[in-house]
C-alpha positions as CSV (number, residue, x, y, z in Angstrom):
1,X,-10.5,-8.5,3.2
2,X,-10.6,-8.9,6.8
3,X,-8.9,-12.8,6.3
4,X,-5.8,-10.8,4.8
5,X,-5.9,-8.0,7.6
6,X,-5.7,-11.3,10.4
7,X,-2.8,-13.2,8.2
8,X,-0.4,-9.6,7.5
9,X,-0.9,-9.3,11.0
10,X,0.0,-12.9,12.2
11,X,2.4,-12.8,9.6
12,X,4.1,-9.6,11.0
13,X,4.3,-11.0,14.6
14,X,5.6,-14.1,13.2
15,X,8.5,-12.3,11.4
16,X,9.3,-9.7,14.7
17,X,9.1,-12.7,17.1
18,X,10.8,-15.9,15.5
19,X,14.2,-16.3,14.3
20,X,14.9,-16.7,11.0
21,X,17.7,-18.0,11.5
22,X,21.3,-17.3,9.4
23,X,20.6,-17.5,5.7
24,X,22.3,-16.6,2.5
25,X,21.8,-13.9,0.7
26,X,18.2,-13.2,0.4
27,X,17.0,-16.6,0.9
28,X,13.8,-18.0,-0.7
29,X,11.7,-17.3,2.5
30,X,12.3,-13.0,1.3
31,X,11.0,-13.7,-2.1
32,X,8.3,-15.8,-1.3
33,X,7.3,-13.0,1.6
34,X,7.7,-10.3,-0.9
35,X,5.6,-12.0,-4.2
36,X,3.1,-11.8,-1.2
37,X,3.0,-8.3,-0.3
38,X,3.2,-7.4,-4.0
39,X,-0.2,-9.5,-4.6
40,X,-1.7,-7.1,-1.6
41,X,-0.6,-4.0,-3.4
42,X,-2.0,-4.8,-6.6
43,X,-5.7,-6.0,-5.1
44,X,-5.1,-2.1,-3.3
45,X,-4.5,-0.8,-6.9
46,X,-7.3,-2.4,-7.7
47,X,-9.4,-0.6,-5.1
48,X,-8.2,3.1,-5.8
49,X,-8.9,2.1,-9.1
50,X,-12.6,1.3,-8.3
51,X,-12.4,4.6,-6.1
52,X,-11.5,6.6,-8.1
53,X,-13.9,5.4,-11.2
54,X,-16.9,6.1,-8.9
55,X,-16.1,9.5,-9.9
56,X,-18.0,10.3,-13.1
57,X,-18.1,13.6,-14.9
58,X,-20.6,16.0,-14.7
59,X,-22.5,16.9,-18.0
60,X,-22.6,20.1,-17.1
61,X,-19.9,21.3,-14.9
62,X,-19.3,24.2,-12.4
63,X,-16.1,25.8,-11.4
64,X,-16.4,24.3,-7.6
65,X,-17.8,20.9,-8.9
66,X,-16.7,18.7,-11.6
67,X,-17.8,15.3,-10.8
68,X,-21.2,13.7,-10.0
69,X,-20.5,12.6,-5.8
70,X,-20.0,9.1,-5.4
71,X,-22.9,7.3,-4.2
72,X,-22.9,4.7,-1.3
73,X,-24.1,1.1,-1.0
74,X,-27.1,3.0,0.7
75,X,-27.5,5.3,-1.8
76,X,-25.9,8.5,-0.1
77,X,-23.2,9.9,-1.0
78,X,-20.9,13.0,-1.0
79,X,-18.1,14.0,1.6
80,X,-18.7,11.1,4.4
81,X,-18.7,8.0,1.6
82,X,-15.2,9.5,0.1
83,X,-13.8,10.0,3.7
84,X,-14.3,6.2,4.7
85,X,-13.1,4.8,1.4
86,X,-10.1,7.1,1.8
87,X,-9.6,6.3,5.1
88,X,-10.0,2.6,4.1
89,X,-7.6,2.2,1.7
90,X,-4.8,4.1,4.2
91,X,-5.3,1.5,6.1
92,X,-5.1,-1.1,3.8
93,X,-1.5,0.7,2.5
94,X,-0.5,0.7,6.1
95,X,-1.8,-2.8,7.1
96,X,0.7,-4.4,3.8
97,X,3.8,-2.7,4.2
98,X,4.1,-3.7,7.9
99,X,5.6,-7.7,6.8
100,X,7.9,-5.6,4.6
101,X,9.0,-3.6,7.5
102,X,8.9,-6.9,9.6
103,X,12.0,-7.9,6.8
104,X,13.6,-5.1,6.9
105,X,13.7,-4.8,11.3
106,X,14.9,-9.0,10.5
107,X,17.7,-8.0,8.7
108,X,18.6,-5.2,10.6
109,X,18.8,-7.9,13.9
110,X,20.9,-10.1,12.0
111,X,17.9,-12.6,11.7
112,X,17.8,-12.8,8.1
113,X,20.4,-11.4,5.5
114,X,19.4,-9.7,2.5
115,X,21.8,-8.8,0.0
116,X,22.3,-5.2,-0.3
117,X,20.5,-4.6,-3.9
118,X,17.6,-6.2,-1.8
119,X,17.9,-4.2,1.2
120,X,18.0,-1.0,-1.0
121,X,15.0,-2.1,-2.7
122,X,12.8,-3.0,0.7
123,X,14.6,0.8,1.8
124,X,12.8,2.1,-1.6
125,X,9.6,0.4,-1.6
126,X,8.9,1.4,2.0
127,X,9.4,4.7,1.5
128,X,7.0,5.0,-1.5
129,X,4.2,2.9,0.2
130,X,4.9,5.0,3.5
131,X,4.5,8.1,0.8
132,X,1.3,6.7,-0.2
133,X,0.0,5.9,3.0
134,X,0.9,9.3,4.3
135,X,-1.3,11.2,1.0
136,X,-4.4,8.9,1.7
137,X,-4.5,8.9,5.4
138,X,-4.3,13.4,4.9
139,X,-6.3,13.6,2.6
140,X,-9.0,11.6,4.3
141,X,-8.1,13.9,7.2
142,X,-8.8,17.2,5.3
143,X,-11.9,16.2,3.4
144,X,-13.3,15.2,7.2
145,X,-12.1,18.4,8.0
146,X,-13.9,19.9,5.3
147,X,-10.1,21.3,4.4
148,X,-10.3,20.0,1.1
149,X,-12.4,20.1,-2.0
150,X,-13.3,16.4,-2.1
151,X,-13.7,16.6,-5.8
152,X,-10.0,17.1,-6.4
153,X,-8.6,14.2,-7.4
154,X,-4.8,15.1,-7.0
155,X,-4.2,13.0,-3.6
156,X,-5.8,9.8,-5.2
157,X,-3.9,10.0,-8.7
158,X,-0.5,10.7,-6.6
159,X,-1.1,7.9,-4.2
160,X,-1.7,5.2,-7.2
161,X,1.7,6.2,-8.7
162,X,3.5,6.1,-5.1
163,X,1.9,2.1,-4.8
164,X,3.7,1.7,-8.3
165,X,6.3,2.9,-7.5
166,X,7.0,0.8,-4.6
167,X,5.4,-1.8,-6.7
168,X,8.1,-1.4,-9.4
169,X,11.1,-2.1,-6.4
170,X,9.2,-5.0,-5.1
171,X,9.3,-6.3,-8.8
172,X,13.0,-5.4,-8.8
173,X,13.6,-8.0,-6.2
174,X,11.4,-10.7,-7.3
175,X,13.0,-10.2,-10.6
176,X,16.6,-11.8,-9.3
177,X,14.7,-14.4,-7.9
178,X,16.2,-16.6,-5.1
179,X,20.2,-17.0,-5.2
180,X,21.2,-20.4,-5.0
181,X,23.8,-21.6,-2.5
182,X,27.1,-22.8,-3.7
């Protein structure tokens, strides 16, 4: 996890500090960038997923708790294990939009062109992984803060649609596939 935290960030750099250089519309370089960040977001769908299974039914539940607490590698559980795993996956959200954003500031400085379905789309799928950046990274904040009942599950379920979503516009552009000169 850590290797993909180094290469987004190289990556990002990479995109903010080198020219592109003039290409046409949406060149193969945006595609092949893009097929990359969606592969993130679906290992991070893959993680709320696993998050969000830890949280098994109670046989006999009580109006303030429905769920057995997640337990730990260690063993413990409760409040502290569900802030870091929130907390964690924030991050991840954040750290795999940022070459995303890296394409769209390119485009912006006239270092790579996109199209303007493709621009749209990047415009789209930021604002729904910024959307589900934003739920995790509060609703880590408020079950720290003991705000929140960490048993409900609303935050979680809300931020797996948002990475669809943005998911679904990523797919949008990888689905016109790179335009050939004429």
């Amino acid at each position: 996890m850590i290797k993909k935290f180094v290469f987004l960030s190289l990556f990002s750099i990479f995109l903010l500090t080198h020219s592109i250089g003039q290409a046409a519309a949406s060149s193969p370089f945006v595609y092949k960038t893009i097929k990359l960040i969606n592969i993130n977001f679906d290992d991070h769908l893959k993680a709320l997923d696993f998050f969000i299974a830890k949280w098994k039914p109670k046989k006999n539940p009580t109006p303030s708790s429905f769920y057995e607490e997640p337990a730990g590698l260690d063993g413990g559980g409760g409040r502290d294990i569900v802030y870091e795993n929130a907390k964690y996956i924030s991050q991840l959200i954040l750290a795999s939009w940022r070459p995303l954003d890296g394409l769209r500031i390119c485009h912006e400085n006239k270092e790579e062109s996109l199209d303007e379905l493709d621009t749209k789309a990047i415009a789209d799928a930021l604002s729904a992984f910024e959307g589900a950046y934003t739920l995790m990274r509060e609703y880590s904040i408020r079950v720290y803060n003991i705000r929140q009942d960490f048993q409900d599950l609303t935050d979680l379920h809300a931020t797996r649609a948002k990475i669809i979503e943005g998911k679904a516009k990523l797919q949008e552009i990888l689905s016109r596939g790179p335009q050939k000169k004429n």
